[in-house]
N, CA and C atoms of all chains as a GROMACS GRO file, in nm:
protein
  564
    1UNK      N    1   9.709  11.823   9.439
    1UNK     CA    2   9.853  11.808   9.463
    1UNK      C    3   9.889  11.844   9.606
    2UNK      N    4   9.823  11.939   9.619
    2UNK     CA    5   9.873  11.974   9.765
    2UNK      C    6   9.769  11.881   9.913
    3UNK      N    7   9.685  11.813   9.854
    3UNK     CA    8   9.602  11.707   9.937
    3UNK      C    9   9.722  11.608   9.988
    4UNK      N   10   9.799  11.542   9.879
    4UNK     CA   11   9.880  11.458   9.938
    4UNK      C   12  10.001  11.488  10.051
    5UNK      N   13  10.009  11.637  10.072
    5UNK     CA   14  10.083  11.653  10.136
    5UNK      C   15   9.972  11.623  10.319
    6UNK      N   16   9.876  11.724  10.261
    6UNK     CA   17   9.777  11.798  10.344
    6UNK      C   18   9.723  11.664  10.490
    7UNK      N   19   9.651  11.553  10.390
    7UNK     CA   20   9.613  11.456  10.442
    7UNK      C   21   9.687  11.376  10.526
    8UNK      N   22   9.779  11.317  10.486
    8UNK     CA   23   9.890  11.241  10.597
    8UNK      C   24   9.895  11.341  10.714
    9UNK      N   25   9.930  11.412  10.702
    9UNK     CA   26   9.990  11.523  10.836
    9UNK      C   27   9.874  11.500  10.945
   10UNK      N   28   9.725  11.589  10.862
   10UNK     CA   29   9.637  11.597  10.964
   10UNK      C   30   9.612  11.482  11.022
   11UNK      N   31   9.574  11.369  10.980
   11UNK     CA   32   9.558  11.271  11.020
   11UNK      C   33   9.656  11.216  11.120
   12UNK      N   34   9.779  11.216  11.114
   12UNK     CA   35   9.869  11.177  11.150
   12UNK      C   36   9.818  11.277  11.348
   13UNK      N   37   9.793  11.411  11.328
   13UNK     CA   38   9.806  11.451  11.404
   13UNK      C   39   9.662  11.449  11.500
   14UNK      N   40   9.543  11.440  11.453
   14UNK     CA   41   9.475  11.337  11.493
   14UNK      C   42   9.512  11.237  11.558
   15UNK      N   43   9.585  11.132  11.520
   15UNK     CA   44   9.609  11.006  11.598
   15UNK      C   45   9.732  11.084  11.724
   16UNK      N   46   9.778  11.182  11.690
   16UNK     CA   47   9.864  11.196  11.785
   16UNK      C   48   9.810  11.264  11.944
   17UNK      N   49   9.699  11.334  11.864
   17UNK     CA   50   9.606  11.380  12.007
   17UNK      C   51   9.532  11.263  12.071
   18UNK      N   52   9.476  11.229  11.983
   18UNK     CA   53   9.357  11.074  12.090
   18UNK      C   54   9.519  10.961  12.147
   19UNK      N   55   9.635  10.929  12.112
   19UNK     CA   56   9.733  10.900  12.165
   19UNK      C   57   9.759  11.007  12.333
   20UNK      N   58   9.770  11.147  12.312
   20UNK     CA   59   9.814  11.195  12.446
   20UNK      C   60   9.622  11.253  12.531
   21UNK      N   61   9.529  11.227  12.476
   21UNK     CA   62   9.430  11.196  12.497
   21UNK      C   63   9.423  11.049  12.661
   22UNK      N   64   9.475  10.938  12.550
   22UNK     CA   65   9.478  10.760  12.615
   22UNK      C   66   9.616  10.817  12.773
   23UNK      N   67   9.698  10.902  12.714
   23UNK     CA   68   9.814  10.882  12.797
   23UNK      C   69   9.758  11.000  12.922
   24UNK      N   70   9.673  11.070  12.914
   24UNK     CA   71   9.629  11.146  13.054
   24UNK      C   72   9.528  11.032  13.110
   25UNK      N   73   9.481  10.976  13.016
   25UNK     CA   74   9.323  10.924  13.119
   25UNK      C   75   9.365  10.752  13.128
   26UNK      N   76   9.467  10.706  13.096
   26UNK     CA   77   9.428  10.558  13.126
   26UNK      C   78   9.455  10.522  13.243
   27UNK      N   79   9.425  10.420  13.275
   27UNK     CA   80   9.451  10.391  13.485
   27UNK      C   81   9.609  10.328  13.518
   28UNK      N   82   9.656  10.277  13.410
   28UNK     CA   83   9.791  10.232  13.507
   28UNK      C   84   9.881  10.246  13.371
   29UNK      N   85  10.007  10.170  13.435
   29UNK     CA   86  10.142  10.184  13.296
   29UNK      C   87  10.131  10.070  13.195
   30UNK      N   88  10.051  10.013  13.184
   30UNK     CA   89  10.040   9.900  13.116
   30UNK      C   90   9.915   9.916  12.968
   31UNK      N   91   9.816   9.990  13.046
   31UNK     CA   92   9.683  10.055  12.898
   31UNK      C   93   9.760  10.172  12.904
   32UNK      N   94   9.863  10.252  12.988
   32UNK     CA   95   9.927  10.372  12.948
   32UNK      C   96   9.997  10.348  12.839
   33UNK      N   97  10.100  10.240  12.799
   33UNK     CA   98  10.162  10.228  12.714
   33UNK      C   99  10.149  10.174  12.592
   34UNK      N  100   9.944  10.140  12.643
   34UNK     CA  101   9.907  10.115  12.492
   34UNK      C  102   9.863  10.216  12.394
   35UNK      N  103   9.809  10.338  12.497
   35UNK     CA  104   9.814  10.430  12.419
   35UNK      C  105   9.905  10.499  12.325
   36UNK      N  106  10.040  10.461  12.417
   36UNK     CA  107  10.163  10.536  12.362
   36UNK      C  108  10.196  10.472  12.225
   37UNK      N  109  10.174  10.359  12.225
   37UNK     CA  110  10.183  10.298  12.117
   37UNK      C  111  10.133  10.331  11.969
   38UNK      N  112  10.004  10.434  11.954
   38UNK     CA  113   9.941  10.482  11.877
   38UNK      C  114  10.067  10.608  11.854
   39UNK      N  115  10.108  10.625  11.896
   39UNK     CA  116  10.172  10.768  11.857
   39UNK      C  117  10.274  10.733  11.768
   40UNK      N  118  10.388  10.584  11.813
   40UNK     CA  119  10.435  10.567  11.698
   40UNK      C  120  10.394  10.545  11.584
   41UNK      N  121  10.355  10.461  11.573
   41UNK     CA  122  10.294  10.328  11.475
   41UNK      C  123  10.211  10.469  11.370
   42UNK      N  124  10.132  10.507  11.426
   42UNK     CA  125  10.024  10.584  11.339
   42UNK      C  126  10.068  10.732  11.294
   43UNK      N  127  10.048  10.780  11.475
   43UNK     CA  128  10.088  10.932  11.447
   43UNK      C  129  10.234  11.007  11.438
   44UNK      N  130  10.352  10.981  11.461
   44UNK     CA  131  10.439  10.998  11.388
   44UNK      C  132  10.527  10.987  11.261
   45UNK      N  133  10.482  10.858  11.245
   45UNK     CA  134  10.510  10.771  11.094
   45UNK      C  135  10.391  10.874  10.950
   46UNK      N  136  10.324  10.883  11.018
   46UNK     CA  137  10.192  10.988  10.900
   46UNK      C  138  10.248  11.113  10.899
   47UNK      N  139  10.289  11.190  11.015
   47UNK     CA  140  10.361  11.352  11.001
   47UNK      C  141  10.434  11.320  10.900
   48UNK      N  142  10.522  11.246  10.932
   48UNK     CA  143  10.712  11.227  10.876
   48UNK      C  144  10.651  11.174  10.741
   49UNK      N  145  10.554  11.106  10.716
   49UNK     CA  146  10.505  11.036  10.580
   49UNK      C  147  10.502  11.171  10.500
   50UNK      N  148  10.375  11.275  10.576
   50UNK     CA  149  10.385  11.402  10.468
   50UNK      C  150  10.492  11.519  10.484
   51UNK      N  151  10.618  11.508  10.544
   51UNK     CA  152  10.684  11.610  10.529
   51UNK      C  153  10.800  11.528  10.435
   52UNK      N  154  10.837  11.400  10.430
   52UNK     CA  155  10.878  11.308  10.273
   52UNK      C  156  10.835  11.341  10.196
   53UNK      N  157  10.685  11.369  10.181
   53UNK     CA  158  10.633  11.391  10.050
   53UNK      C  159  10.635  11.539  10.020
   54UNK      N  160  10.615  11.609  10.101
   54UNK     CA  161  10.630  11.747  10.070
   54UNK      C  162  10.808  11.794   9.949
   55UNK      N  163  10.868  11.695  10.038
   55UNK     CA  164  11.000  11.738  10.028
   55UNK      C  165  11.033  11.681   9.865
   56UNK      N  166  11.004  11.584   9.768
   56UNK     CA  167  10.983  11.584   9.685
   56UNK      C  168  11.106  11.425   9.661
   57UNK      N  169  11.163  11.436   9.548
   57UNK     CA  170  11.265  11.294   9.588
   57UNK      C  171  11.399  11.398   9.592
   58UNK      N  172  11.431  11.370   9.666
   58UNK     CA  173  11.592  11.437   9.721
   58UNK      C  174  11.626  11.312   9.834
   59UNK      N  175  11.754  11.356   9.848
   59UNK     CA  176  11.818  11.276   9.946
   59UNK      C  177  11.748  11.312  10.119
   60UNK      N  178  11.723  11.416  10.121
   60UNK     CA  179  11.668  11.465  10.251
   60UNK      C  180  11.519  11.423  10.304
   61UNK      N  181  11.439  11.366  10.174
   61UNK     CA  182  11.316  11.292  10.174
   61UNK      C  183  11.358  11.136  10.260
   62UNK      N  184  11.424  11.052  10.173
   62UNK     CA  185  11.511  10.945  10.170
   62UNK      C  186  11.577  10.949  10.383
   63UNK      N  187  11.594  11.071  10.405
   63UNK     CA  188  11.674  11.065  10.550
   63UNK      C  189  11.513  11.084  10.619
   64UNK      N  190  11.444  11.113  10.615
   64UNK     CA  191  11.315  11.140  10.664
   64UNK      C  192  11.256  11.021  10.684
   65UNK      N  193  11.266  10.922  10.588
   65UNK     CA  194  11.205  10.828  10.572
   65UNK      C  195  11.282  10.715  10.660
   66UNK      N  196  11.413  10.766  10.656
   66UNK     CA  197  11.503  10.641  10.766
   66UNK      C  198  11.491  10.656  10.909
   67UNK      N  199  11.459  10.843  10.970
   67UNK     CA  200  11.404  10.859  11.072
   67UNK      C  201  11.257  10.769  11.098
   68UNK      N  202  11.177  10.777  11.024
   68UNK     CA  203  11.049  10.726  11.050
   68UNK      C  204  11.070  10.544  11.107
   69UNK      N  205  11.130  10.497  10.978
   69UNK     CA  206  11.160  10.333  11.010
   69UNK      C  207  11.220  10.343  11.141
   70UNK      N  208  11.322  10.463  11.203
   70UNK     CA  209  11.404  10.418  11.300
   70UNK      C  210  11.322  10.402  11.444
   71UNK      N  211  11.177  10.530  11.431
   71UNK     CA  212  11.119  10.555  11.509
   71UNK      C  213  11.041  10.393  11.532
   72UNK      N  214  10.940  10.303  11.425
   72UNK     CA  215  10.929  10.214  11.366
   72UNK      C  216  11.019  10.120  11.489
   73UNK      N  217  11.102  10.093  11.445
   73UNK     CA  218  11.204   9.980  11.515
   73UNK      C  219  11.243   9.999  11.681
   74UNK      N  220  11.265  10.134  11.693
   74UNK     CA  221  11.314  10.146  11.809
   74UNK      C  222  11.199  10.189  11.914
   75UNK      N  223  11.064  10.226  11.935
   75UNK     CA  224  11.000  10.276  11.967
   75UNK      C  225  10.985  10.116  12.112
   76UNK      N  226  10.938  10.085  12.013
   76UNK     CA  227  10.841   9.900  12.066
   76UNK      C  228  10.957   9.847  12.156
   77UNK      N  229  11.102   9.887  12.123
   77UNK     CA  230  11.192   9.826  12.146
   77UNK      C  231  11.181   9.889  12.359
   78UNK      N  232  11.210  10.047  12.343
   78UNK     CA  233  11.182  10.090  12.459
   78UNK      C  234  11.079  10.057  12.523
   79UNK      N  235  10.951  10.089  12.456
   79UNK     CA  236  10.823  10.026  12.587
   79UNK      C  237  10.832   9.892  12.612
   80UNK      N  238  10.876   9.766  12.573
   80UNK     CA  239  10.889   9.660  12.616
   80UNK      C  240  11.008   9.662  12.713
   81UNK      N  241  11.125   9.750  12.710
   81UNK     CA  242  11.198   9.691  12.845
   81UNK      C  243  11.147   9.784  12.953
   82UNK      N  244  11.071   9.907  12.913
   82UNK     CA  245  11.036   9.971  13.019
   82UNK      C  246  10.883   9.856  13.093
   83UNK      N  247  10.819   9.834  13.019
   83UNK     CA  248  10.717   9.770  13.070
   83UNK      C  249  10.762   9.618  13.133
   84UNK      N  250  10.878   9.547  13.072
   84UNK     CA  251  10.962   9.405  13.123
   84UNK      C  252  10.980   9.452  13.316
   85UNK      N  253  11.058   9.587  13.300
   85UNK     CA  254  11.099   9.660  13.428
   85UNK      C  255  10.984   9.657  13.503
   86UNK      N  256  10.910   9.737  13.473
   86UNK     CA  257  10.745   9.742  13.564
   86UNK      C  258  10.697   9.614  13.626
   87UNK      N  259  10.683   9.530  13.524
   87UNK     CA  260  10.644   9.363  13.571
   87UNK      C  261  10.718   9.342  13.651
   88UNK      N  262  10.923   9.309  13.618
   88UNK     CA  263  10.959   9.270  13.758
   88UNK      C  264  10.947   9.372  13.873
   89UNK      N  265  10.933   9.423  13.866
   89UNK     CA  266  10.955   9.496  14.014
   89UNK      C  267  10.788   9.508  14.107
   90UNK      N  268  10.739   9.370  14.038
   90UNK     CA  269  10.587   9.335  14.160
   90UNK      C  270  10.478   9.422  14.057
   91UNK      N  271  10.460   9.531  13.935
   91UNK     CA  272  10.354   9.576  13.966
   91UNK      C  273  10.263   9.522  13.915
   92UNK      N  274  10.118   9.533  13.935
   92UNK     CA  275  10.011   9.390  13.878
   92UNK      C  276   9.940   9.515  13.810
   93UNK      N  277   9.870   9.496  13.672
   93UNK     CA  278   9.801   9.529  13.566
   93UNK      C  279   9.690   9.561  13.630
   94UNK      N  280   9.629   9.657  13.583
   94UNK     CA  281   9.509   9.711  13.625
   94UNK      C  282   9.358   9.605  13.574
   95UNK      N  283   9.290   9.604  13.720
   95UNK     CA  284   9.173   9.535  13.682
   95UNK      C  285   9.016   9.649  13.730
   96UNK      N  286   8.957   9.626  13.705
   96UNK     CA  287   8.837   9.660  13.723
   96UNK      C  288   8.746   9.669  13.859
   97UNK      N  289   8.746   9.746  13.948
   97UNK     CA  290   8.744   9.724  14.106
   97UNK      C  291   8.836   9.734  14.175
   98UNK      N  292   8.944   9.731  14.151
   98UNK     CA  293   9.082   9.719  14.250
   98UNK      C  294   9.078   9.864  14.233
   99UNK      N  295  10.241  12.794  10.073
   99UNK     CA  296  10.158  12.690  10.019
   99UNK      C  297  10.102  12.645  10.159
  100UNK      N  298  10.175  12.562  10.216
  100UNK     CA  299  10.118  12.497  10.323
  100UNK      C  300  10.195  12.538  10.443
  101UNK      N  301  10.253  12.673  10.409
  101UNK     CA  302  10.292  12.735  10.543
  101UNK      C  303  10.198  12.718  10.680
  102UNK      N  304  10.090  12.738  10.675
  102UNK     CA  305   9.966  12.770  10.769
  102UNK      C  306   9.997  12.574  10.844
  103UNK      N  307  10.002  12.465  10.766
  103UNK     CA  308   9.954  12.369  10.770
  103UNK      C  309  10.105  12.324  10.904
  104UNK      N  310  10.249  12.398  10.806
  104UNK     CA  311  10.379  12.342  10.957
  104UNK      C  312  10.312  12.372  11.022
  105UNK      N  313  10.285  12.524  11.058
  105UNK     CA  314  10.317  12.599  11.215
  105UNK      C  315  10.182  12.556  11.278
  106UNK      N  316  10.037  12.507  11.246
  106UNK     CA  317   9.946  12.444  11.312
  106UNK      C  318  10.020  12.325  11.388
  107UNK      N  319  10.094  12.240  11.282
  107UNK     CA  320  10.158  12.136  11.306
  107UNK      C  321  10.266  12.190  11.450
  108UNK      N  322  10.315  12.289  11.407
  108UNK     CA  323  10.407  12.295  11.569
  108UNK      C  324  10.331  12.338  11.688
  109UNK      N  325  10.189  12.393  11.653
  109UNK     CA  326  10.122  12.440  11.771
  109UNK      C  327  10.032  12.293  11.833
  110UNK      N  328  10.001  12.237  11.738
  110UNK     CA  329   9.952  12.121  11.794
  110UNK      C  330  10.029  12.033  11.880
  111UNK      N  331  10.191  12.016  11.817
  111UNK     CA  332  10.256  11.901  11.883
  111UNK      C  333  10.334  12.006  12.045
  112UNK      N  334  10.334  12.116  12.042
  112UNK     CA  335  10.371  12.168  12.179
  112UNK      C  336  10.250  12.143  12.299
  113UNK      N  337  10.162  12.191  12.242
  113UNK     CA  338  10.056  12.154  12.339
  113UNK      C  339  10.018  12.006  12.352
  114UNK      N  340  10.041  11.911  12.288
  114UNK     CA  341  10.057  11.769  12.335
  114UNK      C  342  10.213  11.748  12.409
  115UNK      N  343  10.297  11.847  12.387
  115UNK     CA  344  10.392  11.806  12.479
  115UNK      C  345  10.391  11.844  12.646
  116UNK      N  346  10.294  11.967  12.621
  116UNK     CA  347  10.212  11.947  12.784
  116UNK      C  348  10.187  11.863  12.855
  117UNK      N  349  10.028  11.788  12.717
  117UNK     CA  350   9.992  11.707  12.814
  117UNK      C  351  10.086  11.581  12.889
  118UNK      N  352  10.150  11.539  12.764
  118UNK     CA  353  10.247  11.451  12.822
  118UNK      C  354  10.380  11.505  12.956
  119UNK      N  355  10.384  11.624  12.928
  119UNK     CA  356  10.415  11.703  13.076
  119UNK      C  357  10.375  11.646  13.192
  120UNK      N  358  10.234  11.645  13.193
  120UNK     CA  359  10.136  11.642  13.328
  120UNK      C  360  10.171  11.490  13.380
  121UNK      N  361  10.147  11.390  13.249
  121UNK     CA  362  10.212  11.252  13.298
  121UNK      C  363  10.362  11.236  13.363
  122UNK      N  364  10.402  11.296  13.309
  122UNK     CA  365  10.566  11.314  13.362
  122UNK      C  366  10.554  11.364  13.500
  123UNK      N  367  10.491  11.452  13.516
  123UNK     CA  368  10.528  11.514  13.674
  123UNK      C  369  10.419  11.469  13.757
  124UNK      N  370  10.323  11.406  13.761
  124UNK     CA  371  10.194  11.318  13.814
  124UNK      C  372  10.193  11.191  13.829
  125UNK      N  373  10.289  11.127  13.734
  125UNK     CA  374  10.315  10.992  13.794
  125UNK      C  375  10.309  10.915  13.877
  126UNK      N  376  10.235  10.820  13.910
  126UNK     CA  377  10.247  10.725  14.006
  126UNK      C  378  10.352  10.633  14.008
  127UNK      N  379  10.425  10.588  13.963
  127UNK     CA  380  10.522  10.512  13.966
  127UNK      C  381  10.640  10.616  13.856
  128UNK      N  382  10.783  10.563  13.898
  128UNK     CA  383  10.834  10.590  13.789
  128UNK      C  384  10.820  10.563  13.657
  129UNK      N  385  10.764  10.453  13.609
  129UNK     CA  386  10.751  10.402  13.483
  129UNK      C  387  10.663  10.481  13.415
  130UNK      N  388  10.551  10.544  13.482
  130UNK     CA  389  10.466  10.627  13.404
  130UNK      C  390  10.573  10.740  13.339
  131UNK      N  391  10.639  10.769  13.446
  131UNK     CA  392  10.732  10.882  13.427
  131UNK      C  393  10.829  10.905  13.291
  132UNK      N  394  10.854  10.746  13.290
  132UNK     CA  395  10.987  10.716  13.194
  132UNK      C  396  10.890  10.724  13.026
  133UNK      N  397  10.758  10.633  13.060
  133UNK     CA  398  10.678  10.664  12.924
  133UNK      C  399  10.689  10.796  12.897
  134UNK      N  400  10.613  10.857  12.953
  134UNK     CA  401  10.611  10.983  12.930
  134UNK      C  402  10.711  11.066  12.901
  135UNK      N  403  10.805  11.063  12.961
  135UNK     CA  404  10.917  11.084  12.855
  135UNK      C  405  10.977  11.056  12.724
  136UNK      N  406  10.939  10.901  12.718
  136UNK     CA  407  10.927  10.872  12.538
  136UNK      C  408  10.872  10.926  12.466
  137UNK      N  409  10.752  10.945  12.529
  137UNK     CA  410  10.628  11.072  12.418
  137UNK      C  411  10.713  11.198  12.393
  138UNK      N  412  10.774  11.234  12.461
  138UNK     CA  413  10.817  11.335  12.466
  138UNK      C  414  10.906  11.371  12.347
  139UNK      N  415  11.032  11.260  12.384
  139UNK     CA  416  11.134  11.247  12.325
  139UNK      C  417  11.011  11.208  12.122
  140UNK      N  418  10.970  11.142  12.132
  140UNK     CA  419  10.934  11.111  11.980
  140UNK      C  420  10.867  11.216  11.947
  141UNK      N  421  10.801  11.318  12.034
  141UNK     CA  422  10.728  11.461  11.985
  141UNK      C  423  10.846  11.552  11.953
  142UNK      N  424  10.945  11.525  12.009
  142UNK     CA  425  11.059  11.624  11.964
  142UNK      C  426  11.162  11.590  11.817
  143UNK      N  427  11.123  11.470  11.849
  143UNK     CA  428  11.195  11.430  11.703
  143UNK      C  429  11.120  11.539  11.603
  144UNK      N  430  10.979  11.472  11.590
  144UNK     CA  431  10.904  11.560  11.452
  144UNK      C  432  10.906  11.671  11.454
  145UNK      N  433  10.900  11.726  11.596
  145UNK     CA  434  10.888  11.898  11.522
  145UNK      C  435  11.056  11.932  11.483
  146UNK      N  436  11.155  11.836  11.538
  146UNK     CA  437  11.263  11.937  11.467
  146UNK      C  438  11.263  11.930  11.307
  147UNK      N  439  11.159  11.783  11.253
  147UNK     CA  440  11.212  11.764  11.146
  147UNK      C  441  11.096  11.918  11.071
  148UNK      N  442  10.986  11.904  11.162
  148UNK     CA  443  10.912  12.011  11.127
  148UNK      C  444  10.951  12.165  11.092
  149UNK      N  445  11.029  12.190  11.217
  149UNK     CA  446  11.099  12.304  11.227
  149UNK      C  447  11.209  12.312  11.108
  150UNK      N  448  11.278  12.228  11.081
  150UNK     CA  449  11.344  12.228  10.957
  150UNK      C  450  11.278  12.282  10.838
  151UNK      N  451  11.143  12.188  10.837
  151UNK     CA  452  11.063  12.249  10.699
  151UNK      C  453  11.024  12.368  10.666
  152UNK      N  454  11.012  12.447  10.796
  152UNK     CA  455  10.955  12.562  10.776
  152UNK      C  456  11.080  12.680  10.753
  153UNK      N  457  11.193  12.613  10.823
  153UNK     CA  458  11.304  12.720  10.782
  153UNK      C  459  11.386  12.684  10.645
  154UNK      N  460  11.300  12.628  10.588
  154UNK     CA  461  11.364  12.519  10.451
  154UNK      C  462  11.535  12.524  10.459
  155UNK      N  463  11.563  12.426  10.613
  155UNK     CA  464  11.686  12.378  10.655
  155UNK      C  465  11.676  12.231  10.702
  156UNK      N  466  11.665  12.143  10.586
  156UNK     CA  467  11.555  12.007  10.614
  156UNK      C  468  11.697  11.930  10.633
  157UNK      N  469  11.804  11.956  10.551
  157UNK     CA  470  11.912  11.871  10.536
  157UNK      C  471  11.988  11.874  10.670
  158UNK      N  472  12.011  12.015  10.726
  158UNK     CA  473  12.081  11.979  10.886
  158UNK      C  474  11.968  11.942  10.960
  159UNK      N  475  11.888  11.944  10.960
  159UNK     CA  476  11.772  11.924  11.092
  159UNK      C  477  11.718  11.775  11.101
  160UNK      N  478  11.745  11.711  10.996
  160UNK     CA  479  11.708  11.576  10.995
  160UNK      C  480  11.798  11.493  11.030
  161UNK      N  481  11.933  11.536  11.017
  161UNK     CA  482  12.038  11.478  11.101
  161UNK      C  483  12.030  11.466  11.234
  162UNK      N  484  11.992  11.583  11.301
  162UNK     CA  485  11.997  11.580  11.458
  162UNK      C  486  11.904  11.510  11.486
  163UNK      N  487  11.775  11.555  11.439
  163UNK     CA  488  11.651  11.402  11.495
  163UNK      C  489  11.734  11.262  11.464
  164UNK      N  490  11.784  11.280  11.396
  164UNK     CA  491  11.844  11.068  11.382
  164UNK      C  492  11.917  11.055  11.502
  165UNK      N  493  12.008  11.196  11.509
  165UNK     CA  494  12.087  11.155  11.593
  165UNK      C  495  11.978  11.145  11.737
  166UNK      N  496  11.869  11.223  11.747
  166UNK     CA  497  11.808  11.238  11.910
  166UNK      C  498  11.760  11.119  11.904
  167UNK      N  499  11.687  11.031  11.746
  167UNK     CA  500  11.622  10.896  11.807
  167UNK      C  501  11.733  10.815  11.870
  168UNK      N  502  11.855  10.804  11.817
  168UNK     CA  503  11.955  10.715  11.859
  168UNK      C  504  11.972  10.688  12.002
  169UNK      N  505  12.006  10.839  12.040
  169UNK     CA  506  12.036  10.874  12.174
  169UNK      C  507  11.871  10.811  12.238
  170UNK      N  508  11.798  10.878  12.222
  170UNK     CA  509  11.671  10.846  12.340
  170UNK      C  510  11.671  10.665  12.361
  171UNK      N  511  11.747  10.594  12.213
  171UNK     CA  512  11.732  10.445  12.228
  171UNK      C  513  11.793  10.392  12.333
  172UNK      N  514  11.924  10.482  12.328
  172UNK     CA  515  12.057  10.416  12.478
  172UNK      C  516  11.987  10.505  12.612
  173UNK      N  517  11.957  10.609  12.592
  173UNK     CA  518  11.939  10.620  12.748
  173UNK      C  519  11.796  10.578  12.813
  174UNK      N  520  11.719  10.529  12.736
  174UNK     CA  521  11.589  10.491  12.788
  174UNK      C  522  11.585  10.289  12.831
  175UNK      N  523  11.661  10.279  12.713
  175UNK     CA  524  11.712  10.146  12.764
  175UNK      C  525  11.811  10.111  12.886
  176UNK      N  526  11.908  10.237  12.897
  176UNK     CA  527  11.978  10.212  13.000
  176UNK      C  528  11.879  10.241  13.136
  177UNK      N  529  11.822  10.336  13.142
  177UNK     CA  530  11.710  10.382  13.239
  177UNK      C  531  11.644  10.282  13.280
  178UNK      N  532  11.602  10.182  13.182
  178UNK     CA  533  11.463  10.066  13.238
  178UNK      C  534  11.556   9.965  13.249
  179UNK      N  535  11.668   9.910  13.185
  179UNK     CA  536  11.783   9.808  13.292
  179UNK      C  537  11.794   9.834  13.430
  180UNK      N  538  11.803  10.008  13.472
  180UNK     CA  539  11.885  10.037  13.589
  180UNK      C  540  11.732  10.023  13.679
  181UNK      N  541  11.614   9.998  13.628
  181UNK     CA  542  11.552  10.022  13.704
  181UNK      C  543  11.469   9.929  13.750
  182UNK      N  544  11.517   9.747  13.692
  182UNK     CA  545  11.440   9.634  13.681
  182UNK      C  546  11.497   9.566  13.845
  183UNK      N  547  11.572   9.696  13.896
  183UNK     CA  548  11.617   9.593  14.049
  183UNK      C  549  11.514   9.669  14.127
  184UNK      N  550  11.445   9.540  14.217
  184UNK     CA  551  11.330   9.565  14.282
  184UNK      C  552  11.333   9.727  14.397
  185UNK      N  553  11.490   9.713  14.437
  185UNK     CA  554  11.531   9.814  14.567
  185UNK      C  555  11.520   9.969  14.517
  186UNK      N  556  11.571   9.944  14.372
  186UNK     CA  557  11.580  10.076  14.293
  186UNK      C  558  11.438  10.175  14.307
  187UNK      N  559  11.369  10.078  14.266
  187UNK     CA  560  11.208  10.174  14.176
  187UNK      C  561  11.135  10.194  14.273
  188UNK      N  562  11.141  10.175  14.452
  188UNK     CA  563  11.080  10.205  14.539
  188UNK      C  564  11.086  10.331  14.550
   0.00000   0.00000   0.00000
């Protein structure tokens, strides 16, 4: 019983280290923000998965769960105009040798 | 029960808010800067909801994270509009 809480979390927080892991070592803003990408998608959505479940069915589970979707929706939403921004303003993607 | 399991949980996500620190103030361009601040901002969401759990005060604390994702949506979007003019981000 207490695995289902246990498992999501760690895991979750796992993905959240190899996420700020990608975000010290990648070479430019473009594999930077692919790392970042792991943090939503995986490692925040898995915390918030087991502190829903911890919480049992209440309404406060239910608001947990609308944070997560919001994170979900709005996350992708920011790194694409931040990364749209980067492109126009000249910068070129990291290659191999340069 | 799984007391031990939050407060790992808050020691883990502070010290990733370091590292994402180091990106923030090391940046090569602003944009690294502004990511890195998203990390930030979405590491702060969870531990408040975290911090809630542990003070079993889940019902106010999950409000304010909705409200911080909201907010981080308008000012990060307003941030990378203001910053798509070429003169700006020099």
């Amino acid at each position: 019983m207490i695995w289902i809480v246990v498992a999501p979390i760690a895991a979750g927080l796992f993905f959240l280290v190899v996420a700020a892991i990608g975000m010290v070592r990648m070479p430019d803003v473009f594999s930077r923000s692919h790392a970042l990408a792991l943090t939503d998608t995986l490692g925040a959505s898995l915390v918030l998965l087991g502190l829903a479940l911890h919480q049992g069915w209440t309404l406060t589970a239910g608001k947990t769960v609308v944070v997560l979707i919001l994170l979900l929706l709005l996350n992708p939403v920011i790194s694409h105009a931040t990364l749209r921004a980067a492109l126009r303003t000249g910068l070129k993607p990291w290659k191999r040798g340069t | 029960m799984t007391g031990w399991l939050f407060h790992a949980t808050l020691i883990v996500l502070t010290v990733l808010i370091v590292a994402y620190l180091y990106r923030v103030v090391r940046g090569p361009t602003v944009f690294d800067r502004l990511l890195g601040l998203n990390g930030i901002s979405t590491k702060a969401i969870v531990l408040l909801v975290v911090i809630g759990t542990i003070y079993e005060r889940v019902d106010m604390f999950v409000d304010i994270s909705t409200g911080y994702a909201l907010l981080n949506l308008v000012s990060a979007l307003a941030v990378a509009k203001y910053l798509e003019h070429k003169e700006v981000a020099r």
